[in-house]
N, C-alpha and C positions, 0 to 999 in steps of 0.2 A: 598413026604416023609418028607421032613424038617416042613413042615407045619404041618405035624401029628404032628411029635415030639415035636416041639415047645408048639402044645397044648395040648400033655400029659404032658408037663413039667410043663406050667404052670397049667393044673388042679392038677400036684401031689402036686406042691408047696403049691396051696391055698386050698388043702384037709388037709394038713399034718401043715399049718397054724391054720389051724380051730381048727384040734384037739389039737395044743398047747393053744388055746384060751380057749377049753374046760376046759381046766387042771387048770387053773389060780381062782384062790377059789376068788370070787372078794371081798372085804368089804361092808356089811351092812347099815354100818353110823359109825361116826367118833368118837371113845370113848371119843375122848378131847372135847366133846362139846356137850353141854345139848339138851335134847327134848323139843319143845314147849310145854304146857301141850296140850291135846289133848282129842277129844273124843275118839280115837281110844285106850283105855287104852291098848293094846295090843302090841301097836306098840314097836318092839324094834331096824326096820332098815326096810329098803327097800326088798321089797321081791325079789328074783331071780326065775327066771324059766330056766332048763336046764342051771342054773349056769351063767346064763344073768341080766341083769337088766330089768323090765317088769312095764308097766305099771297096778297099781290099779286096776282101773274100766276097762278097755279097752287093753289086751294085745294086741300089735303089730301085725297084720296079711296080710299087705302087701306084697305079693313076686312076684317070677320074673312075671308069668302068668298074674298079673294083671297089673303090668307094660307094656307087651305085649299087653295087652287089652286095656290101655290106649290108649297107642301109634300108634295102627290099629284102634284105634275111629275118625270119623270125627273132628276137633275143627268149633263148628260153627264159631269162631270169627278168625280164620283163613287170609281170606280175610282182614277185619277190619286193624286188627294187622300189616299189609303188607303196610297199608298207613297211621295208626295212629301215630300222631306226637304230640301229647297230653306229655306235660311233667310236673314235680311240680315244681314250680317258687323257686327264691332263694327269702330271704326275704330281703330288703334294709337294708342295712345297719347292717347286718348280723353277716360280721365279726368283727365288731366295737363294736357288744353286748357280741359276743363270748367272747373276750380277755378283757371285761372289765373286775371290783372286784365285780362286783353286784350281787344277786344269780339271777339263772336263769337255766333253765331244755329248751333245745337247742337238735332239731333231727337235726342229719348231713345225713339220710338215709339212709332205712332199719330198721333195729334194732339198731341202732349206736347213743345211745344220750349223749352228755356233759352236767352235772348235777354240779352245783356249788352251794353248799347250806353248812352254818354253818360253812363256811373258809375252805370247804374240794373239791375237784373237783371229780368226779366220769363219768367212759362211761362206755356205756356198750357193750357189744357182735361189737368191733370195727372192719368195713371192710372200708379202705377208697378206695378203685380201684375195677377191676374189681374181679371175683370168679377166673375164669382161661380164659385161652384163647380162649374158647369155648362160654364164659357168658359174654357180655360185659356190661358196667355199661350205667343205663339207665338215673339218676341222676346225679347231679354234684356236688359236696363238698362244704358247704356255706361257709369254710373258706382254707385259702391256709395252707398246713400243718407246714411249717415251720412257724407258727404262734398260733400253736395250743396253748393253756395255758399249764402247767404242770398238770400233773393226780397223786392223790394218791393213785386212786381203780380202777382197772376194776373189772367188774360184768360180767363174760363169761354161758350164760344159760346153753350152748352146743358146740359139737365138729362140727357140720354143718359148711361147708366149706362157706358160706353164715353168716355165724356169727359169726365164730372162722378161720381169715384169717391169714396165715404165716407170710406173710410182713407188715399187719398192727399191729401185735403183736412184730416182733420184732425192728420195728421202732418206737413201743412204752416203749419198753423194752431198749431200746439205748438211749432214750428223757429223760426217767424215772426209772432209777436204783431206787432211792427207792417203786416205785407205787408196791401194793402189790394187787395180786389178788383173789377172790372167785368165788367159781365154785362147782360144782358137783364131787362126789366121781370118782376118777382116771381119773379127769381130768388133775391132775399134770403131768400125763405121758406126753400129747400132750403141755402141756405150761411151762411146765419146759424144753422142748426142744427149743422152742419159743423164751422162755425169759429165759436166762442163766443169774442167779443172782437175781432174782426178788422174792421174797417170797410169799408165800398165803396157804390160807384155802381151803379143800374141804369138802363137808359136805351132810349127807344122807338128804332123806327130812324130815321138820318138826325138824331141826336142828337149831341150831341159832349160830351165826358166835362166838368165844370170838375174844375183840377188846382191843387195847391196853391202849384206851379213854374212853371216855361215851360223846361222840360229836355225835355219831350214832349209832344206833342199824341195826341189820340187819339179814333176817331169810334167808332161803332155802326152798323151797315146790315144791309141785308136780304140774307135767303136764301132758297132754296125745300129749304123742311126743314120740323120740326114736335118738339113736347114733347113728356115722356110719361115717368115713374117709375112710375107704380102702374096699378092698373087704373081708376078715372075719373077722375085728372088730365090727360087729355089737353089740350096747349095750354091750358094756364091758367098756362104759363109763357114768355117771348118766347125765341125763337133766333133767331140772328143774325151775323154776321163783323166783322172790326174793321180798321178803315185806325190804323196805327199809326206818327208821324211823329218822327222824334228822330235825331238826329245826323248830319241831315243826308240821311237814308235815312227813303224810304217805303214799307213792309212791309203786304199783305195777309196776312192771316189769314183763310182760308174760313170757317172752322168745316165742318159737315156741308152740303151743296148741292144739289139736282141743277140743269141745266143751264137757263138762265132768262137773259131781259134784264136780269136787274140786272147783270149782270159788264159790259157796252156803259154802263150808264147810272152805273155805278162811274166809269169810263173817264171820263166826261163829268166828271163833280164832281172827281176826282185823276186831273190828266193825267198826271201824273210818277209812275207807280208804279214802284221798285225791284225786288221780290222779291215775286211770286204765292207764298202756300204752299197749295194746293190739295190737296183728298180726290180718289185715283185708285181708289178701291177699294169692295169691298162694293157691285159693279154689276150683278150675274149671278142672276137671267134680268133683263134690262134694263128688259122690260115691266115688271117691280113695282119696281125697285129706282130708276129711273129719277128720281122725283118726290121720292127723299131723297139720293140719292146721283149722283156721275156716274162714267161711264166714262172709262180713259183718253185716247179720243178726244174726248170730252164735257170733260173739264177741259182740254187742251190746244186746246180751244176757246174754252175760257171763259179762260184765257191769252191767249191774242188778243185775245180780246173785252176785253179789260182794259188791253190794250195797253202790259201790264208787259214790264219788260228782261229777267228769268228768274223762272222757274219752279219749284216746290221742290214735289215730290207731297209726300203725307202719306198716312194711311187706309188701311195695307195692312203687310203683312207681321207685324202684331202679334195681332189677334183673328179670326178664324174668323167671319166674320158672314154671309157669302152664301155663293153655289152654286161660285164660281172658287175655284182656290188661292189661298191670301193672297197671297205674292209674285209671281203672275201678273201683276197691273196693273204694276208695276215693269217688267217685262218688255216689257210690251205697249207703255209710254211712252217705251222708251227707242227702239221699234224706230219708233214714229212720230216722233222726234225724229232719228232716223237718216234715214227717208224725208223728212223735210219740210226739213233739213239745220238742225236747230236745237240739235243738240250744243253746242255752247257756250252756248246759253242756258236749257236744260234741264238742270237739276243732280240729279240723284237720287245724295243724297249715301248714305253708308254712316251707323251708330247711334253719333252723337257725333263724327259728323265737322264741322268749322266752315266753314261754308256762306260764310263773307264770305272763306274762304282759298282756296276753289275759284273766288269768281270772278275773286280778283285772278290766279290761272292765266289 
């Protein structure tokens, strides 16, 4: 009997949730800040469906039944995974590059990079431990934290508990009362809880940040991904990638993706892109994984399609999130970069190696 009750309480609570979520008119795009010009002359904000935020090309259609189906699937690499001790190496001398003044674009793991360009420091989507107690960290931290340099910006893609982590936000938010953040429309809700005190932009896609310099430019754009912290906030918060422009050098930032024409219509609005940093990971079984994530042949598509100069994966070797081993995409990218002969412009750097010293090799 208690056990019923318990779970009519909780279904009325997360019913009678939903339809407050329902209620909430979300915003568009952010009046205080200009549209990039665009071929979509139409555009005036990000569309909603049922009052949500939706992808473009690809609305979201993932639900529980197919997470069921995942889950009752064999994983071939099952086995494998059971005895794989495969890890990504730290790079020598690592945190000596970290904390120097020199510029330098630095993955600490996952999505998590320190970006030091034009006297300004920049990370992005920062987790330094594990998701929860559940997820434990499969990488290790090329530098010790209490050593980190000081941040003026984070770049947060999305609310994914894999990329927008409690304690790595508010221990960055303690380090750095002034660091001011960008992010996706009604992401303030989750990072103004985070970081009490810290200021930022949120902004629809195809939006462009106002900055209080002209040291960097910096846009907002679409992905094919989707939101999601609790159980009914689904999309009622925007995801999205960032063109990031300053010293000279022009830096994507994916965020999460799977495979879609926005990377071609990227191409169109930023001809000169510098460095793709692209998700190769969390692809496995492809069917499901597909419409959040992409495979290493799928982001080495979406390279192209962007018609950036290199390449820089991300999304793998750190958490445990699909059916493949974590370092497999690594693997898998390097040997299509072998076959297509784009070693030199596919950098799959090692944890805290400085990605602008591999290219001038």
């Amino acid at each position: 009997m208690q056990k019923l009750f318990r779970y009519t309480f909780v279904l009325t609570m997360v019913t009678m949730t939903s339809q407050i979520f329902s209620q909430i008119k979300l915003p568009t795009h952010n009046p205080a800040l200009p549209f990039i010009n665009t071929k979509k002359n139409s555009w005036t904000g990000n569309p909603l469906l049922n009052g949500k935020y939706v992808n473009i090309e690809f609305p979201h259609t993932i639900g529980f039944k197919d997470v069921m189906k995942w889950k009752r699937m064999k994983n071939p690499y099952e086995a494998f995974k059971k005895t794989d001790t495969t890890k990504i190496k730290v790079f020598a001398g690592a945190e000596k590059a970290i904390t120097d003044t020199g510029d330098g674009i630095f993955w600490l793991g996952h999505a998590t990079f320190f970006i030091r360009l034009g006297g300004k420091t920049f990370i992005t989507d920062p987790v330094f431990g594990k998701v929860s107690g559940f997820m434990k960290r499969e990488s290790v931290l090329p530098i010790s934290l209490d050593k980190l340099p000081k941040i003026d910006y984070l770049l947060m893609s999305h609310d994914h508990r894999d990329h927008c982590d409690k304690m790595s936000l508010k221990f960055l938010s303690k380090k750095n009362p002034q660091m001011k953040y960008f992010a996706g429309l009604e992401m303030d809700k989750v990072l103004g809880t985070f970081m009490k005190g810290n200021e930022g932009q949120t902004a629809g896609w195809y939006q462009q940040y106002t900055l209080e310099n002209h040291v960097f430019k910096l846009w907002f754009l679409p992905t094919r991904h989707w939101c999601k912290r609790g159980l009914t906030d689904e999309n009622i918060r925007l995801w999205g990638s960032f063109i990031l422009e300053i010293d000279g050098l022009v830096i994507y930032f994916g965020g999460d993706s799977g495979y879609g024409s926005h990377y071609k219509e990227t191409a169109e609005l930023f001809p000169k892109i510098d460095i793709a940093i692209l998700g190769i990971g969390a692809f496995e079984p492809e069917w499901f994984m597909e419409s959040n994530h992409s495979s290493p042949a799928k982001a080495f598509q979406s390279f192209q399609d962007l018609k950036a100069t290199y390449m820089v994966p991300m999304h793998y070797g750190t958490f445990d999130l699909a059916d493949e081993p974590v370092c497999l995409p690594g693997q898998l990218l390097n040997d299509i970069a072998i076959k297509q002969k784009k070693t030199q412009q596919v950098l799959i750097p090692l944890l805290g190696q400085n990605i602008l010293e591999m290219i001038k090799k």
